[in-house]
C-alpha positions, 0 to 999 in steps of 0.5 A, spaced: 241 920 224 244 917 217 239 913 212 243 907 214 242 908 221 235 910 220 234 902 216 238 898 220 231 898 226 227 896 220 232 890 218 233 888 225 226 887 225 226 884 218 232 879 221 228 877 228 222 875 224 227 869 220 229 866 227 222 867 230 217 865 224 213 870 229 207 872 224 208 867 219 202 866 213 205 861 209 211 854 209 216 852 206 217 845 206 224 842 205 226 835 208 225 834 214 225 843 215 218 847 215 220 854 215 215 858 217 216 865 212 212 871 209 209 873 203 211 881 204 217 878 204 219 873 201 214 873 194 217 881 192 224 878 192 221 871 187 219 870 181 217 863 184 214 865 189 210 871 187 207 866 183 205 860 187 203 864 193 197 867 187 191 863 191 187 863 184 191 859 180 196 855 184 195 849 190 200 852 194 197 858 193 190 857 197 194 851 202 199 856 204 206 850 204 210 851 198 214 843 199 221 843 195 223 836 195 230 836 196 235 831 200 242 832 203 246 833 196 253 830 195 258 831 200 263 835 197 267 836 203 269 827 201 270 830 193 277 829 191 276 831 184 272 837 180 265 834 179 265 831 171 259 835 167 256 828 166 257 827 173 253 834 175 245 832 178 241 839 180 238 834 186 245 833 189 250 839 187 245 845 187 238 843 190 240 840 197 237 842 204 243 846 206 243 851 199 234 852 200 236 853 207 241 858 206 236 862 200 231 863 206 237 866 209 238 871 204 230 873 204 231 875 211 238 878 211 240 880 204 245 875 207 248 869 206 253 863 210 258 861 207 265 858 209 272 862 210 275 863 203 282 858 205 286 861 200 289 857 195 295 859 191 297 856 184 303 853 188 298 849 191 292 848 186 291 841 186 284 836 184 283 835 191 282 843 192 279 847 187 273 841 187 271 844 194 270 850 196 267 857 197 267 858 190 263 853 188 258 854 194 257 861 191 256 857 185 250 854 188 247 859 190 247 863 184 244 857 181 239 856 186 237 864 185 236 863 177 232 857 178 226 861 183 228 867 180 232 871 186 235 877 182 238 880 188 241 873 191 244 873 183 247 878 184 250 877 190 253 870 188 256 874 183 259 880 187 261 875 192 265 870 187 268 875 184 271 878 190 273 870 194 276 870 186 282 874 187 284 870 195 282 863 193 281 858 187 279 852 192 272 850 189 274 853 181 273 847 178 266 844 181 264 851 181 265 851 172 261 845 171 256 848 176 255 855 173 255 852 166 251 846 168 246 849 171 244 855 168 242 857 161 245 858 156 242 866 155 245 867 163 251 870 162 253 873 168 257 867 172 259 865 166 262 871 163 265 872 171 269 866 170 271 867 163 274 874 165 278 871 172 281 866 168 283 871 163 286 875 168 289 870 172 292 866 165 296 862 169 290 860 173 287 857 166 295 854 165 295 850 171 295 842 169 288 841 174 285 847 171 286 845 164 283 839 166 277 842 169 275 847 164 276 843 158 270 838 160 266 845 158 266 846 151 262 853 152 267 856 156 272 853 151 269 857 146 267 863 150 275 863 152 277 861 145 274 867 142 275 872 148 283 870 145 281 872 138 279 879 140 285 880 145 289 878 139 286 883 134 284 877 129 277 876 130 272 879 125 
């Protein structure tokens, strides 16, 4: 039997836990949803919830119920535009209902649903399909992982983004706006993913609604801006 044969009883079990909440020793609370989840589980894999769970020194820690006040989000199947950097709200484009959902997904499943790539060709690049989509789910959910401290929900956004990247542009310009929006400056690791795909697929970056969208994102000019200076030689 292989080392991945042997694991995969564990990770079923680990899996049939999420749906059952079967042993449950501490909730979480988001909107009208109580998840009835577990330690072992979920505070190895969280910075945030290594700390709140600590009975001595927060409320949450003692109670057992961590509660995220989240709401529905923004509809962005209704965007006919990439969402404007001034327009971003981290209650509506990040922390919704359905992406804390989906974090409790990923604690159990290493794992998370996400829609189809619908492949979208340059041809096609219009304002209405690179403001919805895959990719800028993927971009909620590295956010969302930076926020409670997910470095393995981080990596697998990034992994996952980089591979929808080479079918698919649809939720490209949401998904800019969310990625520098929503993370710090000092968290590279989205950014820099978006910088080397749009320098890879240039005439991506060429496109007229592209164009747009990333013009709004003075630190991804710049950061395209000096990625030219050292492909051209001329940086010092």
């Amino acid at each position: 039997m292989s080392s991945k044969d042997s694991k995969e009883p564990l990770l079923g079990t680990i899996a049939s836990l999420h749906e059952s909440g079967a042993y449950s020793d501490f909730k979480i609370v988001c909107g009208p949803e109580t998840y009835n989840v577990h330690r072992n589980i979920v505070c190895p894999q969280s910075d945030f919830f290594r700390a709140a769970c600590r009975p001595h020194t927060f409320r949450e820690g003692k109670t057992g119920i961590v509660t995220i006040p989240a709401n529905a989000g923004r509809d962005m199947g209704a965007l006919s535009s990439p969402l404007a950097p001034e327009e971003f709200s981290w209650d509506l484009d990040v922390e919704d209902v359905k992406t804390i959902k989906a974090m409790i997904h990923y604690f159990y499943h290493h794992d998370y649903p996400s829609d189809k790539p619908t492949h979208v060709d340059h041809a096609k690049l219009t304002s209405a399909n690179i403001a919805k989509g895959v990719l800028a789910e993927h971009a909620k959910m590295y956010a969302i992982g930076e926020k409670y401290g997910i470095a393995g929900l981080k990596g697998l956004a990034a992994k996952r983004f980089g591979e929808d990247f080479q079918n698919t542009f649809a939720g490209l310009g949401t998904a800019i706006v969310i990625a520098f929006k929503s993370t710090p400056e000092t968290d590279q690791t989205l950014r820099k993913l978006i910088v080397d795909k749009l320098c890879s697929y240039r005439w991506v970056a060429a496109n007229g609604v592209v164009d747009e969208a990333v013009e709004q994102i003075p630190e991804l000019v710049h950061s395209l801006y000096r990625r030219l200076l050292g492909q051209t030689g001329t940086s010092r």
